[in-house]
Backbone of each chain as nested JSON, in Angstrom:
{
  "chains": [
    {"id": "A", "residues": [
      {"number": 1, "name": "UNK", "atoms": {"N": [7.723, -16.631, 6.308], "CA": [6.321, -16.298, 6.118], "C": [6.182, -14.796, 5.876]}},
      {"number": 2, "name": "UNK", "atoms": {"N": [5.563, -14.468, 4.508], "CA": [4.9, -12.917, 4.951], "C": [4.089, -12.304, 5.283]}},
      {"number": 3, "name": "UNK", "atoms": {"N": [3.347, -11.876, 6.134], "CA": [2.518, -10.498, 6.372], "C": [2.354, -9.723, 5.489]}},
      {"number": 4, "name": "UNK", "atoms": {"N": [1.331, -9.258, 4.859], "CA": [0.986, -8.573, 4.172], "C": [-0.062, -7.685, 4.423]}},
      {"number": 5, "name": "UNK", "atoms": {"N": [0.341, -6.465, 5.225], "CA": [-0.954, -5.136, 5.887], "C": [-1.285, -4.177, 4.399]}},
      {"number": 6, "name": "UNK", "atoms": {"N": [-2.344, -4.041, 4.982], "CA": [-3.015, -2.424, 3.839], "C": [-4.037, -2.04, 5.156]}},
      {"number": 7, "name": "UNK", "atoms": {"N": [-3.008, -0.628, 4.904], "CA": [-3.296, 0.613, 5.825], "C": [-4.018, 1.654, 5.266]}},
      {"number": 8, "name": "UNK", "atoms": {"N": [-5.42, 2.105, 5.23], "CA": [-5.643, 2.892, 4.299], "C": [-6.83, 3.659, 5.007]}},
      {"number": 9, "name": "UNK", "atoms": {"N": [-6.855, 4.743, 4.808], "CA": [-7.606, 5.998, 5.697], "C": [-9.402, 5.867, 5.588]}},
      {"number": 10, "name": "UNK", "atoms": {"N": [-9.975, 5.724, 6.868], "CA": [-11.431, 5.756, 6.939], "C": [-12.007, 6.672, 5.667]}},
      {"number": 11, "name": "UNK", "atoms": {"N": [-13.796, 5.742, 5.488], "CA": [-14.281, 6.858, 4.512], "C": [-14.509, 7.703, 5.057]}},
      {"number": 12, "name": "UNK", "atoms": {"N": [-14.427, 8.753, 4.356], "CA": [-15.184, 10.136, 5.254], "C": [-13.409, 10.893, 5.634]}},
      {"number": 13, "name": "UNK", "atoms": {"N": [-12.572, 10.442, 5.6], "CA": [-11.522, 11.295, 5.793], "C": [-10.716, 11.568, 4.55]}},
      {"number": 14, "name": "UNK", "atoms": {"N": [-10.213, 12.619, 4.589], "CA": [-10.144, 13.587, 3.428], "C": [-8.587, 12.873, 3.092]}},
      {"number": 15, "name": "UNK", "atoms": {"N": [-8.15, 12.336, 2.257], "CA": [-6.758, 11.981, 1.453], "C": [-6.283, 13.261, 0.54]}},
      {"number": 16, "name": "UNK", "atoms": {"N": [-5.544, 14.166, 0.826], "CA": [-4.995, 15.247, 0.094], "C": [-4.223, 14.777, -1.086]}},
      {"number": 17, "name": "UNK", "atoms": {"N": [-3.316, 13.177, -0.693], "CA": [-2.527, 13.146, -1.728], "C": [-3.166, 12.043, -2.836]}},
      {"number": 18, "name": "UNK", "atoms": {"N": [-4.406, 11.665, -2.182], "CA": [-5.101, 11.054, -3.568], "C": [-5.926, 12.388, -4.525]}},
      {"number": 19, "name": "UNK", "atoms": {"N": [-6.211, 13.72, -4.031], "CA": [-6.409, 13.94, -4.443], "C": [-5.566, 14.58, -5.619]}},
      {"number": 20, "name": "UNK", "atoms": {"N": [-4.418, 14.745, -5.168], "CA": [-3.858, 15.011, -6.034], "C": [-2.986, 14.562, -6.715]}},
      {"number": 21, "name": "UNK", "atoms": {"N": [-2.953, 13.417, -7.115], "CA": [-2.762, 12.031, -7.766], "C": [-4.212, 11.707, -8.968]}},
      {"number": 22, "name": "UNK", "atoms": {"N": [-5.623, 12.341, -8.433], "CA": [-6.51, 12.561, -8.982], "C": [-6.649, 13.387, -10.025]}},
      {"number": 23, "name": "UNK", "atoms": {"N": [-6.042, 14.62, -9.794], "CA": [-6.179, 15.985, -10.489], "C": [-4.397, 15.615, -11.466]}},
      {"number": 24, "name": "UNK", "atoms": {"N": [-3.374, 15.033, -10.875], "CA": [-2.489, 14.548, -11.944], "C": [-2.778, 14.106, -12.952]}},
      {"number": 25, "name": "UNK", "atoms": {"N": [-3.597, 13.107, -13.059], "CA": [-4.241, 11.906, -13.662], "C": [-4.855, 12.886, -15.05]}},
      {"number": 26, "name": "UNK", "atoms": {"N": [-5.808, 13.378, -14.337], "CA": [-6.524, 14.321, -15.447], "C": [-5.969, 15.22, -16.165]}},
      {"number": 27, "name": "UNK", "atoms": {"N": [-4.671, 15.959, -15.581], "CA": [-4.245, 17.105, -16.323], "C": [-3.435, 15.469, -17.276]}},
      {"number": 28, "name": "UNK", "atoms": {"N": [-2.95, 14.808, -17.505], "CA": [-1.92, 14.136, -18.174], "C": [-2.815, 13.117, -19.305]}},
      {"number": 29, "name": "UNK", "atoms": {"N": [-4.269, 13.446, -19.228], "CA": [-5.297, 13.273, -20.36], "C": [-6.164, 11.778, -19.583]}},
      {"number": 30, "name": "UNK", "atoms": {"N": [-5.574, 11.227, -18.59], "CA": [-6.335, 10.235, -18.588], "C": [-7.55, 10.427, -18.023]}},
      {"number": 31, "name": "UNK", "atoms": {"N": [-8.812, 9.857, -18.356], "CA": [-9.609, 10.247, -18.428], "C": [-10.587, 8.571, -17.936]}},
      {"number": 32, "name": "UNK", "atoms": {"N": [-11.971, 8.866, -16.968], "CA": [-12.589, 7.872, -16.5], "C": [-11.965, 7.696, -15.429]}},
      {"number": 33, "name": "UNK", "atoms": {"N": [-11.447, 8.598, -14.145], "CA": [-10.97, 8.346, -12.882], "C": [-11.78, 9.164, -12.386]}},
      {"number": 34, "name": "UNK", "atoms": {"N": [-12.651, 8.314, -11.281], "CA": [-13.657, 8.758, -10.51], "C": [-13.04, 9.237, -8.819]}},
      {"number": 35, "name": "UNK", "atoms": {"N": [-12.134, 8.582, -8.878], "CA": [-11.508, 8.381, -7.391], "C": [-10.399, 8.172, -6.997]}},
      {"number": 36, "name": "UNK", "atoms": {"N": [-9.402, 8.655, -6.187], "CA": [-8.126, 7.96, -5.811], "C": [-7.997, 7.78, -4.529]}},
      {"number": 37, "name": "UNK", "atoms": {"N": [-7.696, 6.8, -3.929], "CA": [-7.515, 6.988, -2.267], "C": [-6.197, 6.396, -2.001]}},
      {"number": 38, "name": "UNK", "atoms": {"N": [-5.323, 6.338, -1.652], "CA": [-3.419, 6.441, -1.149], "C": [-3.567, 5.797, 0.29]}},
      {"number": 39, "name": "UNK", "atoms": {"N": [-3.487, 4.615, 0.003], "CA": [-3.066, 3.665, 1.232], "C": [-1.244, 3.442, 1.474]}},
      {"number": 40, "name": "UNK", "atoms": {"N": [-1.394, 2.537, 2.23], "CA": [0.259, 2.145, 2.543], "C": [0.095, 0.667, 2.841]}},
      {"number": 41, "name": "UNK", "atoms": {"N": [0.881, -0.338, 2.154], "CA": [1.364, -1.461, 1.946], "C": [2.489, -1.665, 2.876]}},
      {"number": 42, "name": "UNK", "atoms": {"N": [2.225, -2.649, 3.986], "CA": [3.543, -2.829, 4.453], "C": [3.667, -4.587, 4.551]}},
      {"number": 43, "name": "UNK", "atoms": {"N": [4.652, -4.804, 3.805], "CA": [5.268, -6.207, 3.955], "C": [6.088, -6.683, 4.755]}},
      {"number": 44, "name": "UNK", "atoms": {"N": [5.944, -7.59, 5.819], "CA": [6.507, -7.938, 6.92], "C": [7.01, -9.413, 6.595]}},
      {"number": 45, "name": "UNK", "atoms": {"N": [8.304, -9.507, 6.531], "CA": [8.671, -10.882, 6.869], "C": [8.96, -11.669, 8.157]}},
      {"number": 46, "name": "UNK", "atoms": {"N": [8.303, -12.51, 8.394], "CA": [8.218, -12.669, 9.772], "C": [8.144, -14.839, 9.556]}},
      {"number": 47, "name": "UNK", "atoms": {"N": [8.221, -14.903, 11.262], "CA": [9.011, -16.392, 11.511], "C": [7.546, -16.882, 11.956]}},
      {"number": 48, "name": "UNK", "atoms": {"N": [7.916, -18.22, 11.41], "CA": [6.144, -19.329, 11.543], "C": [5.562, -19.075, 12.825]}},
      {"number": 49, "name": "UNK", "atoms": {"N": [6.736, -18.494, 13.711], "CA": [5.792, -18.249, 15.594], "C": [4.897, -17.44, 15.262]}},
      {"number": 50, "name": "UNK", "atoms": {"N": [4.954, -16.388, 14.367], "CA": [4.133, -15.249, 14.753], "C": [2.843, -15.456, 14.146]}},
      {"number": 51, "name": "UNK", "atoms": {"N": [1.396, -15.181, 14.803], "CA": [0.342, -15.757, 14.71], "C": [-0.827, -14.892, 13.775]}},
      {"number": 52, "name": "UNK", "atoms": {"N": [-2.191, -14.876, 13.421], "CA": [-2.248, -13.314, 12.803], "C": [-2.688, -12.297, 13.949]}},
      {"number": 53, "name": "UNK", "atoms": {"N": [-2.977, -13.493, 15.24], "CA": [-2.998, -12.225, 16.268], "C": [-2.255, -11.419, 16.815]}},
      {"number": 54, "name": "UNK", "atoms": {"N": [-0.737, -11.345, 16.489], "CA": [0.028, -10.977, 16.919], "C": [0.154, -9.747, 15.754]}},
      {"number": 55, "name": "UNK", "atoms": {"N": [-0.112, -10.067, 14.442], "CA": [0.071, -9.591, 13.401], "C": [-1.025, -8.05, 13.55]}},
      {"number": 56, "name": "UNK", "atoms": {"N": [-2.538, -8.678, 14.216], "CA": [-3.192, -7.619, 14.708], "C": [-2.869, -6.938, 15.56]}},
      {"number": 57, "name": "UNK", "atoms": {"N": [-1.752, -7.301, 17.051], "CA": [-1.515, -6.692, 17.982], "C": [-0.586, -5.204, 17.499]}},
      {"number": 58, "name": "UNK", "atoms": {"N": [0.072, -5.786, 16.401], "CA": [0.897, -4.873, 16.103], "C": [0.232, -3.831, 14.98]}},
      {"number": 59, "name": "UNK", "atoms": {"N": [-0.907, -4.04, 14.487], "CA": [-1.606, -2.946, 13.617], "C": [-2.237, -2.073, 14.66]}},
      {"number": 60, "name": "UNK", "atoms": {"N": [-2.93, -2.89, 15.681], "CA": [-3.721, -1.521, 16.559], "C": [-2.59, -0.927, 17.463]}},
      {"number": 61, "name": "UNK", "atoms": {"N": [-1.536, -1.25, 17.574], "CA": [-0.379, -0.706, 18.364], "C": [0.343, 0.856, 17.534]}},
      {"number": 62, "name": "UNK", "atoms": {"N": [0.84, -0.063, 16.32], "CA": [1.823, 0.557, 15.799], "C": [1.253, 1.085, 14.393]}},
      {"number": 63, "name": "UNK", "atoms": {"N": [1.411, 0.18, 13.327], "CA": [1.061, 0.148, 11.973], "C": [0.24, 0.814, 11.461]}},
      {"number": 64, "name": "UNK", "atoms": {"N": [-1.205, 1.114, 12.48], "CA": [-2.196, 1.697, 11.797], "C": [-2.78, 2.828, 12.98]}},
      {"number": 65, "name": "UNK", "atoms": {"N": [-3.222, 3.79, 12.335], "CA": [-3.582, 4.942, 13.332], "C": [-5.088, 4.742, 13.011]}},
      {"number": 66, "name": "UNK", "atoms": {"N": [-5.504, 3.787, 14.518], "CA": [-7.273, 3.203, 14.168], "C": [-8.185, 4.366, 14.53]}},
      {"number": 67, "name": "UNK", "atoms": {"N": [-7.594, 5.669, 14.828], "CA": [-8.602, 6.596, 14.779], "C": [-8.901, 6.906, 13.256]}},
      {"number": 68, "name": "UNK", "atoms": {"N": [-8.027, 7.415, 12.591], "CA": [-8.206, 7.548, 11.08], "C": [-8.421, 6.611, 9.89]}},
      {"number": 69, "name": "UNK", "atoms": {"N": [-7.836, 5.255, 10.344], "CA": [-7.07, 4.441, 9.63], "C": [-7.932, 3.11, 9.502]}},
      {"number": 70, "name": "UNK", "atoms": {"N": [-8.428, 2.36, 8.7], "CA": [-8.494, 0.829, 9.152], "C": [-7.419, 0.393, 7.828]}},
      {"number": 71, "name": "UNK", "atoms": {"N": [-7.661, -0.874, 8.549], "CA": [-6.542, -1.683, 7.898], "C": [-6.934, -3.704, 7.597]}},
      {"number": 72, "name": "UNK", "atoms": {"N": [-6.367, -4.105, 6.789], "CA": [-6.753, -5.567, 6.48], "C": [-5.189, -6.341, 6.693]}},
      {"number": 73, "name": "UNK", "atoms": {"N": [-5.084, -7.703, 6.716], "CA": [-3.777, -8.466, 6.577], "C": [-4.071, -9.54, 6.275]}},
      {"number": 74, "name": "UNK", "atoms": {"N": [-3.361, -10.37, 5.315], "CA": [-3.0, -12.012, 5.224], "C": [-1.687, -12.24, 5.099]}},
      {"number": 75, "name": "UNK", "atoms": {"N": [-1.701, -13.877, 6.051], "CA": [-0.062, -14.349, 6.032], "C": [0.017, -14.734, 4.698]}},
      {"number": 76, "name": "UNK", "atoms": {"N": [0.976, -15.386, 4.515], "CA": [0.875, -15.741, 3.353], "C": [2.506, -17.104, 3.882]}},
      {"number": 77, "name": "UNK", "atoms": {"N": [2.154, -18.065, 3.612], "CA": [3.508, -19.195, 3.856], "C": [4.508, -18.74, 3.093]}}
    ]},
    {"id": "B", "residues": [
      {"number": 1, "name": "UNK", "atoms": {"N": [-16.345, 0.21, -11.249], "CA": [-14.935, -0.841, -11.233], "C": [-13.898, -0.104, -10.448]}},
      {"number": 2, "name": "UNK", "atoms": {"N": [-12.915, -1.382, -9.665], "CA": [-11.48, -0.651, -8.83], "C": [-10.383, -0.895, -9.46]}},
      {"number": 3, "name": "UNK", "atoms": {"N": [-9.24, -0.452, -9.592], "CA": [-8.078, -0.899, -9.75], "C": [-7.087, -0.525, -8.571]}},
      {"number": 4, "name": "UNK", "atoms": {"N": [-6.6, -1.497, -8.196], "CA": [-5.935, -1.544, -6.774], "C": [-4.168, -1.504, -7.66]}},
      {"number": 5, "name": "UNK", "atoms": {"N": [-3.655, -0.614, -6.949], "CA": [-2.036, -0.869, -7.728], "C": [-1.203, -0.648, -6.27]}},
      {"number": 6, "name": "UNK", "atoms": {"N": [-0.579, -1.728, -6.689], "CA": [0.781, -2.046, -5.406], "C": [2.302, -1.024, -5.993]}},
      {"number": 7, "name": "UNK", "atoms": {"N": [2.566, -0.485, -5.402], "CA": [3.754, 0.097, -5.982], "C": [4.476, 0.485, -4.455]}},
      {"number": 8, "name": "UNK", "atoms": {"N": [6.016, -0.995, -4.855], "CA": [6.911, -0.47, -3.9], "C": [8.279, -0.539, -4.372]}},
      {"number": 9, "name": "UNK", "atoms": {"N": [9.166, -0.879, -3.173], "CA": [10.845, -0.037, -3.883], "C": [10.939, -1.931, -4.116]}},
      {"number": 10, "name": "UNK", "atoms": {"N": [12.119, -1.626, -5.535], "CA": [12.909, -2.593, -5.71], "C": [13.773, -3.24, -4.771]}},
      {"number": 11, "name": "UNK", "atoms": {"N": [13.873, -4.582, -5.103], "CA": [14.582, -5.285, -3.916], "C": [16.371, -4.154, -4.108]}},
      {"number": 12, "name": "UNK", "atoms": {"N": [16.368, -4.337, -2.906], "CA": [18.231, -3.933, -3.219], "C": [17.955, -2.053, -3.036]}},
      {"number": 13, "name": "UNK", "atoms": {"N": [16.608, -1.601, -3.124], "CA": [16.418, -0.365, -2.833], "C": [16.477, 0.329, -0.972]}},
      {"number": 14, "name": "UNK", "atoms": {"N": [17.277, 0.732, -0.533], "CA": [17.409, 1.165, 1.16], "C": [15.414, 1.891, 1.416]}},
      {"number": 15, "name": "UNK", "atoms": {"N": [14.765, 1.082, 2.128], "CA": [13.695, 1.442, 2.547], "C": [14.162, 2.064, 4.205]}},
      {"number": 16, "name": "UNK", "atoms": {"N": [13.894, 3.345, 4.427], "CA": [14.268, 3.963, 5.608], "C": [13.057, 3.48, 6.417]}},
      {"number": 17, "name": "UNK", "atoms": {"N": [12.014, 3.719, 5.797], "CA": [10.471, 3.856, 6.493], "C": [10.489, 2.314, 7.241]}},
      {"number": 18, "name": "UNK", "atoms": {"N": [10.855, 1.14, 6.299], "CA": [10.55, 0.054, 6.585], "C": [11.508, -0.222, 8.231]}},
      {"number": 19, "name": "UNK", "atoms": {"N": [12.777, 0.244, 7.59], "CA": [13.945, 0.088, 8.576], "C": [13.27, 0.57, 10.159]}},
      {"number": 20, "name": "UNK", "atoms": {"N": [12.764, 1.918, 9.93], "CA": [12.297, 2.236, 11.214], "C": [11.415, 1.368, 11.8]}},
      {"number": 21, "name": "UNK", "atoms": {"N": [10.605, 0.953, 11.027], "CA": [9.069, 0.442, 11.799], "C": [9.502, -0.9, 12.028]}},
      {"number": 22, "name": "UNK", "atoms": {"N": [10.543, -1.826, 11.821], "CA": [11.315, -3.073, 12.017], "C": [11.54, -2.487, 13.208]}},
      {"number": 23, "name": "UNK", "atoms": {"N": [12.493, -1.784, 13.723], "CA": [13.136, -1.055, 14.871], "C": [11.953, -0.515, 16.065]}},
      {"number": 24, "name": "UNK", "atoms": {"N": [11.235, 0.147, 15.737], "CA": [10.021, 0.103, 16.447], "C": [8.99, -1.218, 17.107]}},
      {"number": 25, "name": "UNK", "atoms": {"N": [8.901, -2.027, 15.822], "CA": [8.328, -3.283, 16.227], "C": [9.124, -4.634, 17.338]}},
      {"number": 26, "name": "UNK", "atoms": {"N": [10.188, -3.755, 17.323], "CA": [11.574, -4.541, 18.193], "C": [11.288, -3.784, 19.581]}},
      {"number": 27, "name": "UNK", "atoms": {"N": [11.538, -2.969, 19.531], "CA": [11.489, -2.02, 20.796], "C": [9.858, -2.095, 21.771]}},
      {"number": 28, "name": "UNK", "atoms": {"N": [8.763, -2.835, 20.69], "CA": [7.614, -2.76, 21.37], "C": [7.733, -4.023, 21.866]}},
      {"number": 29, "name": "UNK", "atoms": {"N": [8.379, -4.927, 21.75], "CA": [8.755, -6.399, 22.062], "C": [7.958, -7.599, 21.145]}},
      {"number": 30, "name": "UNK", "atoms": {"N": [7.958, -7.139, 19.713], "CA": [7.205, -8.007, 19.149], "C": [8.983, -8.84, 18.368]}},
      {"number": 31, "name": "UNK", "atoms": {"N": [8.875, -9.531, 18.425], "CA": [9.991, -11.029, 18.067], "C": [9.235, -11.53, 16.854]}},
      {"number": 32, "name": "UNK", "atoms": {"N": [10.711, -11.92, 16.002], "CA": [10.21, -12.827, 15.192], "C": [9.66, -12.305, 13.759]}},
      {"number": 33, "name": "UNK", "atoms": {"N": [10.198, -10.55, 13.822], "CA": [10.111, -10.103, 12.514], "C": [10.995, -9.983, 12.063]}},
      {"number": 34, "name": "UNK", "atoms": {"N": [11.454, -10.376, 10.7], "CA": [13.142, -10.262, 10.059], "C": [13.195, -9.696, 8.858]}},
      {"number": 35, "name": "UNK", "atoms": {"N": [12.187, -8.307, 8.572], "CA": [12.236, -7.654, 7.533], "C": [10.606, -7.128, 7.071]}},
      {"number": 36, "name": "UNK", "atoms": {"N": [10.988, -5.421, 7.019], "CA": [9.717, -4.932, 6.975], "C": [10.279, -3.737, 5.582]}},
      {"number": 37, "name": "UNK", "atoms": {"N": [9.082, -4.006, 4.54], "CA": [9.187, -3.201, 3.457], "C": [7.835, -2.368, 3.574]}},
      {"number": 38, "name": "UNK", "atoms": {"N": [7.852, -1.26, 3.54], "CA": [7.113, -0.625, 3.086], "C": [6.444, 0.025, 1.912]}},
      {"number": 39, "name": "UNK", "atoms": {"N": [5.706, -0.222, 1.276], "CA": [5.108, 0.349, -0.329], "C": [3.481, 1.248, 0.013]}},
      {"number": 40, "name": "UNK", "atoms": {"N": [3.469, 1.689, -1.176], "CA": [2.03, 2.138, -1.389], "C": [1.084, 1.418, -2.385]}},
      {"number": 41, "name": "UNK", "atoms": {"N": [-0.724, 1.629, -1.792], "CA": [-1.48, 0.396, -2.126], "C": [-2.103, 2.338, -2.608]}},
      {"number": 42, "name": "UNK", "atoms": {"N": [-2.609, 2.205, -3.952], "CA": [-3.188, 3.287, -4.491], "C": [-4.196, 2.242, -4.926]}},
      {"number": 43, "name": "UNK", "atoms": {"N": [-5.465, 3.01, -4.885], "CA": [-6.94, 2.599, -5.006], "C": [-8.063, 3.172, -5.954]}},
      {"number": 44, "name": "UNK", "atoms": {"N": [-8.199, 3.219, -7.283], "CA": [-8.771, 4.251, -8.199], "C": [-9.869, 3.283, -8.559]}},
      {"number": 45, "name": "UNK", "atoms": {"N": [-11.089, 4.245, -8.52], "CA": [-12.35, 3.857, -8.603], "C": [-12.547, 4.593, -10.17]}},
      {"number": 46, "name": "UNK", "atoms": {"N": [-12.491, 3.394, -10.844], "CA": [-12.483, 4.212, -12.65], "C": [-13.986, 3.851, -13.586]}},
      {"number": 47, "name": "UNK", "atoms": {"N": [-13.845, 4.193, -14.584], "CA": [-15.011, 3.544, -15.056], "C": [-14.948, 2.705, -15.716]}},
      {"number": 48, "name": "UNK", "atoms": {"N": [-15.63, 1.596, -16.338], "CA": [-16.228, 0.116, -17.187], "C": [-14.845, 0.61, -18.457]}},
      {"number": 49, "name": "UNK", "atoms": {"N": [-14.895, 1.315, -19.019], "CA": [-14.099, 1.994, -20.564], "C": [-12.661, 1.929, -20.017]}},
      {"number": 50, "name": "UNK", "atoms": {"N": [-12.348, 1.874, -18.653], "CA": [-10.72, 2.054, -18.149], "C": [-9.833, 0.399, -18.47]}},
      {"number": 51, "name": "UNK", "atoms": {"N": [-9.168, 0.321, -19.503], "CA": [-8.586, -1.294, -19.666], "C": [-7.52, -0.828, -18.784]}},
      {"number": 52, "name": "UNK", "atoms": {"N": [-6.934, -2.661, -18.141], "CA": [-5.439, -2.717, -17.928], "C": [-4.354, -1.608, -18.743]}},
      {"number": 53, "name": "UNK", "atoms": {"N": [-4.348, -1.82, -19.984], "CA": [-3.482, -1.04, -20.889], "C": [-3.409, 0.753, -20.064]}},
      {"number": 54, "name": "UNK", "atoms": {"N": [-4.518, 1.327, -19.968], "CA": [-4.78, 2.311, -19.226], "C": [-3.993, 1.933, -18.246]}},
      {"number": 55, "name": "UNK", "atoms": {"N": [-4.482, 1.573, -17.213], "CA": [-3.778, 1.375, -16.151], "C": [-1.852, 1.262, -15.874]}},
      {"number": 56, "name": "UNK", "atoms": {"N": [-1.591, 0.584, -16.96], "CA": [-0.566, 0.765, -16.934], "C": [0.123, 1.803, -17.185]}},
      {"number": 57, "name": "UNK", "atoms": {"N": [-0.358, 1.703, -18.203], "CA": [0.113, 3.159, -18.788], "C": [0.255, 4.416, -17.351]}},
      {"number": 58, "name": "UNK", "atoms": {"N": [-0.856, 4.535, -16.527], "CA": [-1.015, 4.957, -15.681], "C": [0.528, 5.222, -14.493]}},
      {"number": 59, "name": "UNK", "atoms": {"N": [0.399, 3.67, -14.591], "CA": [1.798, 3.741, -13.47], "C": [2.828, 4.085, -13.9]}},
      {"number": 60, "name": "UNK", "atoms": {"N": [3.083, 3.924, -15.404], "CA": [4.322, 4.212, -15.927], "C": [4.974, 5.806, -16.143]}},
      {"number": 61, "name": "UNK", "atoms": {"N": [3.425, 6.318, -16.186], "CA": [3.64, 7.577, -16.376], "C": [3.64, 8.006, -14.901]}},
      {"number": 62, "name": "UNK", "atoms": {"N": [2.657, 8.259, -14.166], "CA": [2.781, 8.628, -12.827], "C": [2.95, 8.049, -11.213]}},
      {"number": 63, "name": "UNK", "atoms": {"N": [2.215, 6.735, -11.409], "CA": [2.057, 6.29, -10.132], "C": [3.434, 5.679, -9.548]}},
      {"number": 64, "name": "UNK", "atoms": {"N": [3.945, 5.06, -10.498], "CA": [5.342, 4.467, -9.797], "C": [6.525, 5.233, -10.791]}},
      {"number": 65, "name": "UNK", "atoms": {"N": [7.635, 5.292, -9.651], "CA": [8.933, 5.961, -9.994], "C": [9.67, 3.992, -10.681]}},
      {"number": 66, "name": "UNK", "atoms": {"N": [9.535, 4.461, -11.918], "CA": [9.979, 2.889, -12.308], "C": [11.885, 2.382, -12.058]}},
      {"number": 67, "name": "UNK", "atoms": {"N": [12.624, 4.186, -12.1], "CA": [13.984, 3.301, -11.555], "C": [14.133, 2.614, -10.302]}},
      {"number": 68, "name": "UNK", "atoms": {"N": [13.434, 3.505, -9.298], "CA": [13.525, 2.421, -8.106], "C": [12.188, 1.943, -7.306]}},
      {"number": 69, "name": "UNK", "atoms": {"N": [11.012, 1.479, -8.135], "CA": [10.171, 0.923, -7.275], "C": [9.428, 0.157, -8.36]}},
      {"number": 70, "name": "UNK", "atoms": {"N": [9.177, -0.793, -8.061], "CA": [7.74, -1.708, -9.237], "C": [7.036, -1.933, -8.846]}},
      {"number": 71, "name": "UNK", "atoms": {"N": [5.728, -2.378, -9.147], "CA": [4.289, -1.978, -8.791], "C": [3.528, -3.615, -9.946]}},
      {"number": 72, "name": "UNK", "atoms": {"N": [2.696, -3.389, -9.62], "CA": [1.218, -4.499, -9.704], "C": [0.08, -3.97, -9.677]}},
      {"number": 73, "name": "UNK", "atoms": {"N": [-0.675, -4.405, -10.645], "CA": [-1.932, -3.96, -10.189], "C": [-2.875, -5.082, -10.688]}},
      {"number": 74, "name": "UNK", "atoms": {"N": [-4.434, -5.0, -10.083], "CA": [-5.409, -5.786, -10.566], "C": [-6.766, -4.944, -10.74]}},
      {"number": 75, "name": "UNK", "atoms": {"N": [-7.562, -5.453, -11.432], "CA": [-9.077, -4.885, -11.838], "C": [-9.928, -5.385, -10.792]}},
      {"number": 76, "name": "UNK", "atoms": {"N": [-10.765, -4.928, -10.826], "CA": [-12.369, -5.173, -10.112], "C": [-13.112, -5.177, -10.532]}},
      {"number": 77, "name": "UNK", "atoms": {"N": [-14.158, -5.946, -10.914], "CA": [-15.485, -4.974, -11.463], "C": [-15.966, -4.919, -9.969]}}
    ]}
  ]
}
């Protein structure tokens, strides 16, 4: 089974490296980018025991820093 | 409109990041995980005029390192 988290920084907190992934974008001509924000994808392979509450235990533990951070997940069979 | 792009390492690529947080998730006593990859979930808020083609183009040029990582992406309106 996989787990599939996205970790990605509250609004209102400043992403340095979207911004400059932003300002890349533009110097290299592309043009119509309003926004970038730089999350983190983490794929977990994990065994049919594990539940998605467990899957949450381990985002507010480990995975995600819920002062800055929220985050989403689906298993996936 | 969003375009959400997944960009992580190729299979067969040594993920350190992942390795650790497997090792961590062991040590916190969570069981039953047998493989953790880590990638980045980049999030660009573009405008109506931005096609897929763009987008790709996008990753090819900057967002993903194409020898060792591949990437996905999808639209939003």
């Amino acid at each position: 089974m996989k787990a599939i988290v996205n970790v990605y920084l509250k609004q209102g907190v400043l992403d340095p490296q979207g911004k400059a992934v932003h300002h890349a974008l533009g110097s290299l001509g592309f043009n119509g980018v309003n926004d970038v924000r730089i999350g983190k994808q983490i794929v977990l392979d994990v065994d049919s025991s594990v539940t998605s509450d467990i899957i949450k235990e381990m985002c507010e533990t480990l995975l995600a820093n819920t002062v800055i951070e929220d985050y989403n997940f689906k298993l996936k069979p």
